[in-house]
BAFI-3210 file (N, C-alpha, C; in Angstrom, 3 decimals, decimal comma, padded with zeros to 6 digits):
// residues 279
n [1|2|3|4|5|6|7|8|9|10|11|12|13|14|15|16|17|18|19|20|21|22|23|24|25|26|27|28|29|30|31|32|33|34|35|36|37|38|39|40|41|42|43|44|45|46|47|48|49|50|51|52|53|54|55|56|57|58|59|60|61|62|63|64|65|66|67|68|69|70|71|72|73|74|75|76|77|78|79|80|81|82|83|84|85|86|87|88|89|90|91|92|93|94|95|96|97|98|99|100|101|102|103|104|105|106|107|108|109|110|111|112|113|114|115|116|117|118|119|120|121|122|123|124|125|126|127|128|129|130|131|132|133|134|135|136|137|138|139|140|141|142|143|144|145|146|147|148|149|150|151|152|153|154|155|156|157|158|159|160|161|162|163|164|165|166|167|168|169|170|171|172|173|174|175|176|177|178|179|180|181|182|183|184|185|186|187|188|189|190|191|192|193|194|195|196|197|198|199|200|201|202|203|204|205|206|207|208|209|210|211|212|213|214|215|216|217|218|219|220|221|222|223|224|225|226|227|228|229|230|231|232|233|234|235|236|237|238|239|240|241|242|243|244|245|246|247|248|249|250|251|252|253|254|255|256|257|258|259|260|261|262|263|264|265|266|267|268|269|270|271|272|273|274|275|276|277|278|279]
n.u [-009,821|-009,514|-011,910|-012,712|-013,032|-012,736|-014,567|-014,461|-016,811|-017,333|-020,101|-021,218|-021,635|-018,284|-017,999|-019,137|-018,271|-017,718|-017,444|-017,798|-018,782|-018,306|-019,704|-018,853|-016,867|-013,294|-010,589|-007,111|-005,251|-001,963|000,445|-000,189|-000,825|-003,363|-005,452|-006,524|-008,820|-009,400|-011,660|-012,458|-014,703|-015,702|-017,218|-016,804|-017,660|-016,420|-016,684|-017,363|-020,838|-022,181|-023,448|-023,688|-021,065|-018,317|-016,830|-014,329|-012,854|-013,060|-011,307|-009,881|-008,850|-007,443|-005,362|-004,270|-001,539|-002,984|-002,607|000,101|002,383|004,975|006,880|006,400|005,608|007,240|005,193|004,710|006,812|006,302|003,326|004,273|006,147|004,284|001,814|004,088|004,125|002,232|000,602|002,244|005,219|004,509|001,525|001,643|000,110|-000,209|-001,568|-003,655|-006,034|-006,295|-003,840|-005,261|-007,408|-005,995|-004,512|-006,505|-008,085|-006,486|-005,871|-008,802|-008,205|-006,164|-007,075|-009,764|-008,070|-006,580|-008,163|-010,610|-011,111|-010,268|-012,383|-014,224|-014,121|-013,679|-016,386|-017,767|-016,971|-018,199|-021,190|-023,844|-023,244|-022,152|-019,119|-016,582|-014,676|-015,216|-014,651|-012,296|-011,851|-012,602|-011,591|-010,172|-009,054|-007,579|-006,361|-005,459|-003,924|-002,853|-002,271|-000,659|000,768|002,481|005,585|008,100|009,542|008,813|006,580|004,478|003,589|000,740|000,305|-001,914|-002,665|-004,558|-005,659|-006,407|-005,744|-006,607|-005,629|-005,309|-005,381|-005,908|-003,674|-002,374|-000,405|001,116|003,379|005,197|005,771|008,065|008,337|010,269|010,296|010,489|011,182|010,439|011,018|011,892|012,685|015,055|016,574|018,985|019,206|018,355|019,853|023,584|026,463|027,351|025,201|024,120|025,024|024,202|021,550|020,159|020,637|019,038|016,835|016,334|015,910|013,576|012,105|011,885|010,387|008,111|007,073|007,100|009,245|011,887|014,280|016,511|015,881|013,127|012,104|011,914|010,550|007,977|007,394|009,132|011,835|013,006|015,429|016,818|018,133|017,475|016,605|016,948|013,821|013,736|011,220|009,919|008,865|008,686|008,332|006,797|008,652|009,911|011,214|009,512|009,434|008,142|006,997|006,098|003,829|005,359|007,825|009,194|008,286|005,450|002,591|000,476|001,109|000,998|001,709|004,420|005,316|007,773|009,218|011,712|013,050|014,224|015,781|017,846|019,132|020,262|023,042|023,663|022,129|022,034|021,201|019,415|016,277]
n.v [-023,576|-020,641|-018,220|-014,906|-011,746|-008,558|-005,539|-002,542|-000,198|002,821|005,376|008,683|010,528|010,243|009,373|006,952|004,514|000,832|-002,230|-004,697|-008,221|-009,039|-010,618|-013,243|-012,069|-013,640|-014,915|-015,688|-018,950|-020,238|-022,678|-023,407|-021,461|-019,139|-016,155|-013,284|-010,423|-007,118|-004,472|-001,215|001,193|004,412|007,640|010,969|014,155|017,042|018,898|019,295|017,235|018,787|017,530|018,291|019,570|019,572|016,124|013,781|010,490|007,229|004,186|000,802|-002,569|-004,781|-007,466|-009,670|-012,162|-014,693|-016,958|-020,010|-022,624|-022,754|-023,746|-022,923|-020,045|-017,369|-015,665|-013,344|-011,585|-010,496|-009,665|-007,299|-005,913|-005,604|-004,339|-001,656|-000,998|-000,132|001,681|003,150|004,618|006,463|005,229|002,798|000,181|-002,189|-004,794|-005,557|-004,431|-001,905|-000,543|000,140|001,910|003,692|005,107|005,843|007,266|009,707|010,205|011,133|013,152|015,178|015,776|017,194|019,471|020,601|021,745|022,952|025,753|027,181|026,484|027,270|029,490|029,933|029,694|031,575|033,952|033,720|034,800|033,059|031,409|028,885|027,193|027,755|026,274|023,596|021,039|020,536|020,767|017,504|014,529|012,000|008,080|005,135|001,688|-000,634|-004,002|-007,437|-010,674|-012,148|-014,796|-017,537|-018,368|-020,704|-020,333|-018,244|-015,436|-013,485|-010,143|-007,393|-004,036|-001,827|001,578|004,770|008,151|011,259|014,673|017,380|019,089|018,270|015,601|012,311|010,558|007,357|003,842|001,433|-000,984|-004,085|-006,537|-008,325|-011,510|-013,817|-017,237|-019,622|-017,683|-015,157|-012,696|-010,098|-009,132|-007,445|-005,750|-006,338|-008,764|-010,402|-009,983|-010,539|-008,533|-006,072|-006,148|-004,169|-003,358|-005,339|-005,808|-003,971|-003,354|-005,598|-004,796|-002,658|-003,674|-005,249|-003,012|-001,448|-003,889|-003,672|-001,223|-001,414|-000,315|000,649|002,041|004,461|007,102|006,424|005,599|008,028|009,563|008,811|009,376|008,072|007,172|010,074|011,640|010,052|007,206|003,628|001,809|-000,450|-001,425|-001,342|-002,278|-004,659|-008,223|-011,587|-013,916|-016,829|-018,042|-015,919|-012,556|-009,711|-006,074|-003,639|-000,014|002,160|005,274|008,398|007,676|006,234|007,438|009,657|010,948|010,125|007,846|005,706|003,013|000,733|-002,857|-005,032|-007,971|-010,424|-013,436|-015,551|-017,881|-015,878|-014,513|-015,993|-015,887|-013,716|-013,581|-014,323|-016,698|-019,627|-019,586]
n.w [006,806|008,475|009,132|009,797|010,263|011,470|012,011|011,571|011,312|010,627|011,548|011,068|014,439|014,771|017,441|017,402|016,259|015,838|017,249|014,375|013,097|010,309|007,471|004,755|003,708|002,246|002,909|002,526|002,906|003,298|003,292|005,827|007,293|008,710|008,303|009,569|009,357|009,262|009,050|007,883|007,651|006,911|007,033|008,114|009,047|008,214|010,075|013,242|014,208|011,927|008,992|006,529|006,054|004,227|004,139|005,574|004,145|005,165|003,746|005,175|004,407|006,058|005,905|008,222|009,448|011,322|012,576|012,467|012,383|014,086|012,741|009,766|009,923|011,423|012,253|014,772|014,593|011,861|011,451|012,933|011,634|009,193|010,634|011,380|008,839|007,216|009,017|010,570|012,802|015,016|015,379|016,525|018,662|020,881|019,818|016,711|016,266|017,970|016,596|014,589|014,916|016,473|014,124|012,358|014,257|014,526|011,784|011,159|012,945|012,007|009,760|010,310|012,016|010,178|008,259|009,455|010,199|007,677|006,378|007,159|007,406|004,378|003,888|005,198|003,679|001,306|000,064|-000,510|001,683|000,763|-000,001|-002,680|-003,376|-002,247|-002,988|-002,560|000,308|000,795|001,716|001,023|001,809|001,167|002,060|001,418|002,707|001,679|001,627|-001,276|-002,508|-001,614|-002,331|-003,212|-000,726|000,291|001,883|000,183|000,559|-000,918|-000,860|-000,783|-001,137|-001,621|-001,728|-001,538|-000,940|-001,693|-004,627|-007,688|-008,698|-006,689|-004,996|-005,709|-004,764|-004,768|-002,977|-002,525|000,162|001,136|002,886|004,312|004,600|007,389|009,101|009,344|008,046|006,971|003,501|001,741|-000,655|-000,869|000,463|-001,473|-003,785|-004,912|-004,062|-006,362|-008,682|-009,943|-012,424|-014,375|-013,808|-014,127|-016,689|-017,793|-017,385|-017,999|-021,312|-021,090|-020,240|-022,909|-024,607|-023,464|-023,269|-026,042|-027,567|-029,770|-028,909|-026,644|-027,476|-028,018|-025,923|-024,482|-025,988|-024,805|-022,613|-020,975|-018,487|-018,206|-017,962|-016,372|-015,175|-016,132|-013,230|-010,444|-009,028|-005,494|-004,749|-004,470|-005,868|-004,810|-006,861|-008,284|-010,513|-011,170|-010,547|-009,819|-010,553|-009,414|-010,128|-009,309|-010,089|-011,149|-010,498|-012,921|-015,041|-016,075|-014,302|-016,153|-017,501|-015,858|-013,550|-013,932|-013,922|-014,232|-015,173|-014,254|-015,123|-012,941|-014,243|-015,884|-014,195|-012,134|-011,612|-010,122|-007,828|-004,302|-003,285|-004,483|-006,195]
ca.u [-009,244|-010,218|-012,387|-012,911|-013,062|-013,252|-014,748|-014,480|-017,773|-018,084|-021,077|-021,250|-020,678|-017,113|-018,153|-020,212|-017,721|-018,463|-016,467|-018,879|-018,613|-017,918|-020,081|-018,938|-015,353|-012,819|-009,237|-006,767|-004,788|-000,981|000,944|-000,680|-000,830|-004,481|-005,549|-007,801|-009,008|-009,734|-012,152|-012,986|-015,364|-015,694|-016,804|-016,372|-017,722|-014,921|-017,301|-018,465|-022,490|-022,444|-023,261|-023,791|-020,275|-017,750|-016,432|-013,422|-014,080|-011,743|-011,762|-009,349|-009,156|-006,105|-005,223|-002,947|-001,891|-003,270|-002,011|000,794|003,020|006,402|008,366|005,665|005,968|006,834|003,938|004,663|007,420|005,137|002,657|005,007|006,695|003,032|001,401|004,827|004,632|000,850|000,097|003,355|005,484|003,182|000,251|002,094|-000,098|-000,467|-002,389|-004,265|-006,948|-005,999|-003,245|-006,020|-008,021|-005,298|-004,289|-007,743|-008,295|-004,991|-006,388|-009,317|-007,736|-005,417|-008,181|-010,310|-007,073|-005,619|-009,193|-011,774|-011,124|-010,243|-013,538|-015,220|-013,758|-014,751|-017,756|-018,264|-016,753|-019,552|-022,497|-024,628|-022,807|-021,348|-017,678|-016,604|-013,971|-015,607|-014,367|-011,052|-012,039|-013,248|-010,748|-010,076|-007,733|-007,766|-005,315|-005,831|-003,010|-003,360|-001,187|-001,063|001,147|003,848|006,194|009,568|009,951|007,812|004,589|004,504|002,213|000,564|000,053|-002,197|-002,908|-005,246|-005,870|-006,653|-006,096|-006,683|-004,707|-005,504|-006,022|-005,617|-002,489|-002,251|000,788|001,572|004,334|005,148|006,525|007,939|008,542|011,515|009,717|009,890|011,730|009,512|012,530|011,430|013,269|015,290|017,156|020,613|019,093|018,476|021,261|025,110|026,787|027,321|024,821|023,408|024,668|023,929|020,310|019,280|020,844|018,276|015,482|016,102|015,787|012,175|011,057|011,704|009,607|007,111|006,574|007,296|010,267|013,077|015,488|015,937|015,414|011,705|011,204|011,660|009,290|006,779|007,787|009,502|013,109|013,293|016,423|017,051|018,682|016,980|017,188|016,255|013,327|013,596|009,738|009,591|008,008|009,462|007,053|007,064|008,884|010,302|011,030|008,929|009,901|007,065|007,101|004,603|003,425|006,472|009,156|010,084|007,393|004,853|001,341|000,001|001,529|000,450|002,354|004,864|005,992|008,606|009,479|012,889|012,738|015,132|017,485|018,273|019,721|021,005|024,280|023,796|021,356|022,773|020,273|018,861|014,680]
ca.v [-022,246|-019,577|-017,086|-014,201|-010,943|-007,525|-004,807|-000,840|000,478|004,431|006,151|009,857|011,049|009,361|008,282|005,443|003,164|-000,226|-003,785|-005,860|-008,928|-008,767|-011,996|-013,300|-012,062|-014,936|-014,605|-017,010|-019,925|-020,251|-023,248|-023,844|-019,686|-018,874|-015,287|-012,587|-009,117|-006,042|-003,610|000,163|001,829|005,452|009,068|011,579|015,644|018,304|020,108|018,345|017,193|019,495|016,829|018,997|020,105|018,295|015,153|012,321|008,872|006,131|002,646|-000,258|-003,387|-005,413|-009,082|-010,266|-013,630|-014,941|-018,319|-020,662|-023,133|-022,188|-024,623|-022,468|-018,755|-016,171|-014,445|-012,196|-010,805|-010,317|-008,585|-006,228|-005,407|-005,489|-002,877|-000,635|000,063|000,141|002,680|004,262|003,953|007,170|004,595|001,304|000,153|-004,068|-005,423|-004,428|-003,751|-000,707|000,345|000,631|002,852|004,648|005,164|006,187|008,468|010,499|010,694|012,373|014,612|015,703|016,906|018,557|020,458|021,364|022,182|023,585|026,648|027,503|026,321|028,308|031,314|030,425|029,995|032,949|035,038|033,556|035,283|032,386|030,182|027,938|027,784|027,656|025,144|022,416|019,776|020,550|019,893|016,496|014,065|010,133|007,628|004,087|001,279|-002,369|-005,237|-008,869|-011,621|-012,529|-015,607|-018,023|-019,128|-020,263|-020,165|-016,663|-015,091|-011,972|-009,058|-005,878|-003,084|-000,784|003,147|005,822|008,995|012,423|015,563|018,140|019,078|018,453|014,273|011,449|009,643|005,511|003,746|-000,355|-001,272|-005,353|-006,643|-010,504|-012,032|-015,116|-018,366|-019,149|-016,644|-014,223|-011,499|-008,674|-009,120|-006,074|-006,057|-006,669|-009,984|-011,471|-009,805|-010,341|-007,244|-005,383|-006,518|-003,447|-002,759|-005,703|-006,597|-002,780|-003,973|-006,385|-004,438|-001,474|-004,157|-005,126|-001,947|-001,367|-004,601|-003,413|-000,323|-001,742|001,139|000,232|002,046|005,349|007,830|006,380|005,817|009,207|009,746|008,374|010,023|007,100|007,644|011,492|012,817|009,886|005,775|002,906|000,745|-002,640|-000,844|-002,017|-002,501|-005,951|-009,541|-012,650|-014,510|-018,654|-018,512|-014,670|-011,447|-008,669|-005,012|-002,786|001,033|003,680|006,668|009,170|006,934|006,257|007,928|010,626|010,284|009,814|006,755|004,797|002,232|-000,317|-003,996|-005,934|-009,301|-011,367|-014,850|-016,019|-018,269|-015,060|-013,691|-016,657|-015,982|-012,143|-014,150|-014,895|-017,838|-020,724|-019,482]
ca.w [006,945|009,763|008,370|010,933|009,699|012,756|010,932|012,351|010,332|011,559|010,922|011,891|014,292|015,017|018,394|017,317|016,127|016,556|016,518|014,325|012,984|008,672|007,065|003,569|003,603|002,296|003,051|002,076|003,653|002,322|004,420|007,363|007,842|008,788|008,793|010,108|008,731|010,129|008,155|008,826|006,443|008,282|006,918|009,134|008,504|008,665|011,249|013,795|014,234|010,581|007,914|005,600|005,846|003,620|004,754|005,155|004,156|005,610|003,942|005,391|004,612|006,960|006,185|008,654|010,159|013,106|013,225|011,666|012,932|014,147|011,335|009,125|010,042|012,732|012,579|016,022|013,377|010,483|012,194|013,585|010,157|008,623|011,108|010,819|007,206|006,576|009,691|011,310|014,281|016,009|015,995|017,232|019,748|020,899|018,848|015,269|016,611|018,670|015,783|013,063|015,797|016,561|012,815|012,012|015,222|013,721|010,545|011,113|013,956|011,239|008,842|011,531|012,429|009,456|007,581|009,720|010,280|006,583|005,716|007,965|006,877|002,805|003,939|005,690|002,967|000,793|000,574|000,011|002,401|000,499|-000,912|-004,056|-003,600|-001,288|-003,081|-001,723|001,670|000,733|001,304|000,919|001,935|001,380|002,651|001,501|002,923|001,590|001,109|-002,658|-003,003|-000,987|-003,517|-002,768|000,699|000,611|002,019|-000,397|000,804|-001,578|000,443|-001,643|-000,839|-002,470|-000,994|-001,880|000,230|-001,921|-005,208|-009,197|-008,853|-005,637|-005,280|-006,015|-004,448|-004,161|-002,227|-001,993|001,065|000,910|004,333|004,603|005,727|008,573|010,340|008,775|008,246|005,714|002,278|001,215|-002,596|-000,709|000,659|-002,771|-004,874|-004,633|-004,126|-007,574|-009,498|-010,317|-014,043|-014,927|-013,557|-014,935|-017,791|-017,865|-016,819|-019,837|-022,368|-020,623|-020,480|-024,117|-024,632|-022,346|-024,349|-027,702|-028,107|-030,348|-028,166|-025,426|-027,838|-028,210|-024,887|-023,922|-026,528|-025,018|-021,146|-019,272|-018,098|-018,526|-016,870|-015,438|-015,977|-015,210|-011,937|-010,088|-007,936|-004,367|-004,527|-005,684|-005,482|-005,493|-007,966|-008,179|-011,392|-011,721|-009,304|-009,944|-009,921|-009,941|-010,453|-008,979|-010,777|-010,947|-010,328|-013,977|-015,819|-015,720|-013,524|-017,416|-017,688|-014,843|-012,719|-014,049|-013,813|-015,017|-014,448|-014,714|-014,558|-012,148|-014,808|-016,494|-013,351|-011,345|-011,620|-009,705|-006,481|-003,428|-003,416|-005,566|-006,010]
c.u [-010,116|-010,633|-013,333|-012,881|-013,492|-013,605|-015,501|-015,852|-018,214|-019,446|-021,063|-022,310|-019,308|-017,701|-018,817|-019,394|-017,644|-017,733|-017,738|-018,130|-018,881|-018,353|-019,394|-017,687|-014,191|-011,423|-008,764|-005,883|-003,261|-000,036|000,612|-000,887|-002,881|-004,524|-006,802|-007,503|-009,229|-010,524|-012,521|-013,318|-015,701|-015,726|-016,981|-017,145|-016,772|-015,673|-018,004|-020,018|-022,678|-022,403|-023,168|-022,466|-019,478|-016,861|-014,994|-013,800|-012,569|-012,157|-010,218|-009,156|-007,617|-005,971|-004,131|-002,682|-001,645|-002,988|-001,218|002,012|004,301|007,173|007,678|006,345|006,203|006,039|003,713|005,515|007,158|004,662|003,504|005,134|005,204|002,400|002,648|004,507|003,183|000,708|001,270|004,149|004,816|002,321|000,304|001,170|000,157|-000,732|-003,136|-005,115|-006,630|-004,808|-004,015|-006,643|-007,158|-004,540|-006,026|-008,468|-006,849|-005,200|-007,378|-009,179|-006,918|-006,176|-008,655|-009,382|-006,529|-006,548|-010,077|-011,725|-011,083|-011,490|-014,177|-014,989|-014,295|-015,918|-018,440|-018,057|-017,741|-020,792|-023,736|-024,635|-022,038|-019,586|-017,867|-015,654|-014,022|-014,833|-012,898|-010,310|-012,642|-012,154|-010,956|-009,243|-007,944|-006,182|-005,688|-003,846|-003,231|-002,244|-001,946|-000,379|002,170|004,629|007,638|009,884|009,221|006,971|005,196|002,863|001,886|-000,086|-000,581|-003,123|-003,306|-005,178|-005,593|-006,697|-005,557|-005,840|-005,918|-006,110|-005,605|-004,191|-002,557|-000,922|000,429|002,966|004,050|006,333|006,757|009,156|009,008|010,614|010,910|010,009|011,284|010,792|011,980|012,523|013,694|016,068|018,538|020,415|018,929|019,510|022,563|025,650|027,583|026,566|023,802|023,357|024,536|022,686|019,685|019,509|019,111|016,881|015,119|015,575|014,332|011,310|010,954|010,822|008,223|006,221|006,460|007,762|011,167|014,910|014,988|015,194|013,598|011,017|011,192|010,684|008,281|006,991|008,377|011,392|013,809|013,835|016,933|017,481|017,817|017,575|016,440|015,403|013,348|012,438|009,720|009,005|008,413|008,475|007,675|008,580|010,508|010,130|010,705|009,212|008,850|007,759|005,891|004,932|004,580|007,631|010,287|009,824|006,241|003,412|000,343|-000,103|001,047|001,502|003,262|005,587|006,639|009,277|010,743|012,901|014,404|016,265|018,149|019,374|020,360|022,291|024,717|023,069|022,343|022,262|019,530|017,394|014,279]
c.v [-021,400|-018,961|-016,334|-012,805|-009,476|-006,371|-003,332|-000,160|001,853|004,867|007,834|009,784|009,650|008,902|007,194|004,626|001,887|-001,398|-004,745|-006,982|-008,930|-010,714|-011,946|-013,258|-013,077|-014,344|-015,982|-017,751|-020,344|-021,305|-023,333|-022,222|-019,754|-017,388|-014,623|-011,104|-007,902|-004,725|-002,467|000,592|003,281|007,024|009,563|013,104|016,456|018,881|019,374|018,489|018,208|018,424|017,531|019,435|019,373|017,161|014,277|010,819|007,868|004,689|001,547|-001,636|-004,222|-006,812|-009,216|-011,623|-013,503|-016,266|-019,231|-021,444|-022,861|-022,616|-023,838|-020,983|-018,219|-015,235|-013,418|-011,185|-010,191|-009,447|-007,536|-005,099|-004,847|-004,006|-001,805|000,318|000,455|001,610|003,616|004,164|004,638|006,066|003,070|001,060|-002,117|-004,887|-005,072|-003,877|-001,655|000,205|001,092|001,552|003,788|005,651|005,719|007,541|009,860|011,215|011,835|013,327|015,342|016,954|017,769|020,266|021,003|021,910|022,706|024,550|027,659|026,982|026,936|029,764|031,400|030,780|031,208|034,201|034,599|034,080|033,891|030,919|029,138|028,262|026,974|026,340|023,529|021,205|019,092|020,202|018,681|015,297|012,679|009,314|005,979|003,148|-000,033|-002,920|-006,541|-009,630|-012,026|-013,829|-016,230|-018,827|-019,341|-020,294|-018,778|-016,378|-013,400|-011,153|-008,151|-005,088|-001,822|000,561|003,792|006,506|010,140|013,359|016,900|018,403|018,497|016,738|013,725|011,030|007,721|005,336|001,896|-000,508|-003,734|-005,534|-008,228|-011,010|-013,569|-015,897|-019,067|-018,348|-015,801|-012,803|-010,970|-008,615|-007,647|-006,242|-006,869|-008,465|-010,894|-011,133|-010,062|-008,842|-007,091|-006,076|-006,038|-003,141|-003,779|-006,447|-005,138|-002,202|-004,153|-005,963|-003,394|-002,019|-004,789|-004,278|-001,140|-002,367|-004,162|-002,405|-000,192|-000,426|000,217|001,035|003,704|005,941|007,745|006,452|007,028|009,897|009,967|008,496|009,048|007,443|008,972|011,998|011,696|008,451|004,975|002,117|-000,143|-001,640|-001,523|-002,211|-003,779|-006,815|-010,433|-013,917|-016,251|-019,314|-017,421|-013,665|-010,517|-007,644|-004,225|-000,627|002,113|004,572|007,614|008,730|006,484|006,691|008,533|010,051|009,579|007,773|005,295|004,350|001,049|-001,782|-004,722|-006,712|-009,593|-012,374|-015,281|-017,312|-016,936|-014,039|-014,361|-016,430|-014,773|-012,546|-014,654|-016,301|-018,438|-019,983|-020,097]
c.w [007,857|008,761|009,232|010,271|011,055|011,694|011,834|011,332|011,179|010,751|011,052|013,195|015,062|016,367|018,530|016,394|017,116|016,000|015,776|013,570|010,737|007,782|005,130|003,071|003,808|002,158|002,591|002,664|002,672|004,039|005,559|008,018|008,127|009,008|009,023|009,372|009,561|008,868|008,412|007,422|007,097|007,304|007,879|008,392|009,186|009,992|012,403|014,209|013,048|009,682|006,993|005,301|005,168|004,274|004,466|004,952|003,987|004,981|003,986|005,633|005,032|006,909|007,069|009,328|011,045|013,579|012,120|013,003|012,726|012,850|010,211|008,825|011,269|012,470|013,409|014,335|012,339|011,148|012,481|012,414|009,218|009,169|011,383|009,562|007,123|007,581|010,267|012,483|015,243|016,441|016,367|018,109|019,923|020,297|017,402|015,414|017,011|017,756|014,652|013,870|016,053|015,472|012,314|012,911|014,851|012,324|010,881|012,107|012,863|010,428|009,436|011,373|011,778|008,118|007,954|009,819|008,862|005,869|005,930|007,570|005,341|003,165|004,325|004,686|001,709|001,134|000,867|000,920|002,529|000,163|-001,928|-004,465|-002,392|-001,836|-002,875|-000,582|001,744|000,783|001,478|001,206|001,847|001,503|002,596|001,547|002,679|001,078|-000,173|-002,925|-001,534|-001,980|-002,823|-001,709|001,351|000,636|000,973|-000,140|-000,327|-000,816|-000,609|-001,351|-001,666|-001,710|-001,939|-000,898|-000,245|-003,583|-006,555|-008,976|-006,812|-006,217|-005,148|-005,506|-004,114|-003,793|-002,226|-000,864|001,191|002,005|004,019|005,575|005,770|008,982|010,666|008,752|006,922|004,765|001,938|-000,290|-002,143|000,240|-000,192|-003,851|-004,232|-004,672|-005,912|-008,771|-010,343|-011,831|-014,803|-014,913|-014,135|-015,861|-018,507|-018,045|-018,001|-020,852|-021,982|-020,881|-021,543|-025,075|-024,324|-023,159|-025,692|-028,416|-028,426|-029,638|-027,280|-026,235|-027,848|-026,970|-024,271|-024,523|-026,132|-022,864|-019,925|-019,467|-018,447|-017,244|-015,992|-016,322|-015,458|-014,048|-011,508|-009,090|-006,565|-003,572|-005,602|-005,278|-005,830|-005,723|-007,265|-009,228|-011,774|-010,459|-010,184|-009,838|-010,420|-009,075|-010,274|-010,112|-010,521|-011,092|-011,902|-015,123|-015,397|-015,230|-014,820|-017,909|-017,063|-014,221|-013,910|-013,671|-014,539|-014,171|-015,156|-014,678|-014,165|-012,945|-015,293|-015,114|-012,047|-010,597|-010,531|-008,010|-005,645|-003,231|-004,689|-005,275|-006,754]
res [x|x|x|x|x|x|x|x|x|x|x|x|x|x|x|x|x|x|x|x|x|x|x|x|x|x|x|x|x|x|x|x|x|x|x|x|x|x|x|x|x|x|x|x|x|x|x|x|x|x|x|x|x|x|x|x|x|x|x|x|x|x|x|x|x|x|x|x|x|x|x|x|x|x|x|x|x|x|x|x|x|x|x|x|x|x|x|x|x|x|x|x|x|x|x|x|x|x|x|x|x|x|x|x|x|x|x|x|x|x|x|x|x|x|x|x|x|x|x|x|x|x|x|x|x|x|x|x|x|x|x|x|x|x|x|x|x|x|x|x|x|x|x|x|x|x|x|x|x|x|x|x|x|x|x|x|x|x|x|x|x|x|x|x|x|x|x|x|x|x|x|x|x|x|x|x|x|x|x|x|x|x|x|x|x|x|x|x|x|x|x|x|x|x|x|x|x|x|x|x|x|x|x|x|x|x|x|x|x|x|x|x|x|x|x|x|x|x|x|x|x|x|x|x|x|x|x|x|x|x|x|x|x|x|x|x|x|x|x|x|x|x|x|x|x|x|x|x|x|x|x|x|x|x|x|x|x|x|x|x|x|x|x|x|x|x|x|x|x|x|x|x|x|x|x|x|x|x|x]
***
């Protein structure tokens, strides 16, 4: 297996980023796929040449593949789809290299621009300099991509986001993305379901997530803050397991930030009959 790793490590100030070379870092090998990383570890101070002033702190870690045989994967395709969702279509550029740079040079132009000046002014209306709410201007963002499995005919990605930019807590977010070998074609819900097979796969999924929570029915689970105001559904954030498809559930989506994130699995006899395909 290749094991290559490019790694963006900023120091202050931002113009001393530097391509080095990332020892130790093991990626993983799924069908003849080989891949490469890309790492950026990077604070930044709101002010520039002011350390002292409060800072951003970038960490990205980028698996993507860099080589597989055609009967394997399209990997041009992948990639594409891969650096879309993680960074944006603004910071498209050629290659990953130059999207994570350009995705990273965006970032902290953002902060700069939409924090320095309001810092400068607490501060100044401070007598002894400081402000009172620095930790406001302190922000975070992280952005890990890694392939987790090929099951099935599928490379499945997790695409996982933190970040903080200001406000009571950070935000958490996973996204899976599960790429059709070979062709590599980006899986959407209406590529593995038959059309209408909604009331009866979130059917399926209610009686899970009464499991899940060990509730004897709604009334409890509203109890206990999941589906308030709202029904359940098949999330179109899923993963198509070896055995079972996955539907996972960010923070908000079916229950309060309290709660955390959920997953629930189906195992693919239970829902045969609703697939456009044998898995």
């Amino acid at each position: 297996m290749k094991k290559h790793v490019a790694c963006l490590q900023a120091l202050i100030p931002l113009a001393g980023i530097v391509l080095l070379s990332c020892n130790g870092h093991k990626n993983r090998q799924y069908d003849n796929i080989q891949f490469d990383s890309i790492c950026v570890s990077q604070t930044v101070p709101l002010i520039e040449n002011d350390t002292a002033s409060p800072s951003c702190d970038l960490q990205i870690t980028y698996v993507y593949p860099a080589q597989a045989d055609t009967a394997a994967l399209n990997i041009k395709k992948v990639r594409e789809s891969l650096l879309l969702f993680c960074f944006g279509k603004e910071n498209m550029q050629p290659d990953e290299k130059t999207t994570v740079e350009s995705f990273r040079d965006a970032y902290v132009r953002e902060y700069r621009n939409g924090l320095s000046e309001l810092y400068l002014e607490d501060v100044k209306s401070n007598k002894d300099g400081e402000t009172g709410t620095r930790a406001w201007y302190t922000y975070y963002q992280t952005i890990e991509a890694r392939p987790v499995s090929a099951a099935k005919g599928y490379l499945a990605y997790e695409v996982n986001t933190h970040n903080y930019r200001g406000g009571a807590h950070g935000m958490y977010d996973t996204r899976y993305l599960n790429f059709r070998m070979p062709d590599g074609h980006l899986m959407e819900i209406e590529d593995v379901f038959q059309p209408g097979y909604e009331a009866a796969v979130d059917s399926m999924l209610f009686k899970r997530l009464l499991e899940a929570t060990h509730s004897a029915d709604r009334e409890e689970l509203e109890d206990k803050a999941y589906l308030l105001d709202m029904d359940m559904y098949a999330s179109r954030n899923f993963r198509l397991g070896e055995d079972s498809i996955h539907f996972f559930y960010n923070v908000y989506e079916i229950a309060p930030y309290s709660c955390g994130t959920t997953e629930l699995a189906l195992p693919y006899g239970s829902i045969k009959e609703w697939m456009k395909t044998e898995q």
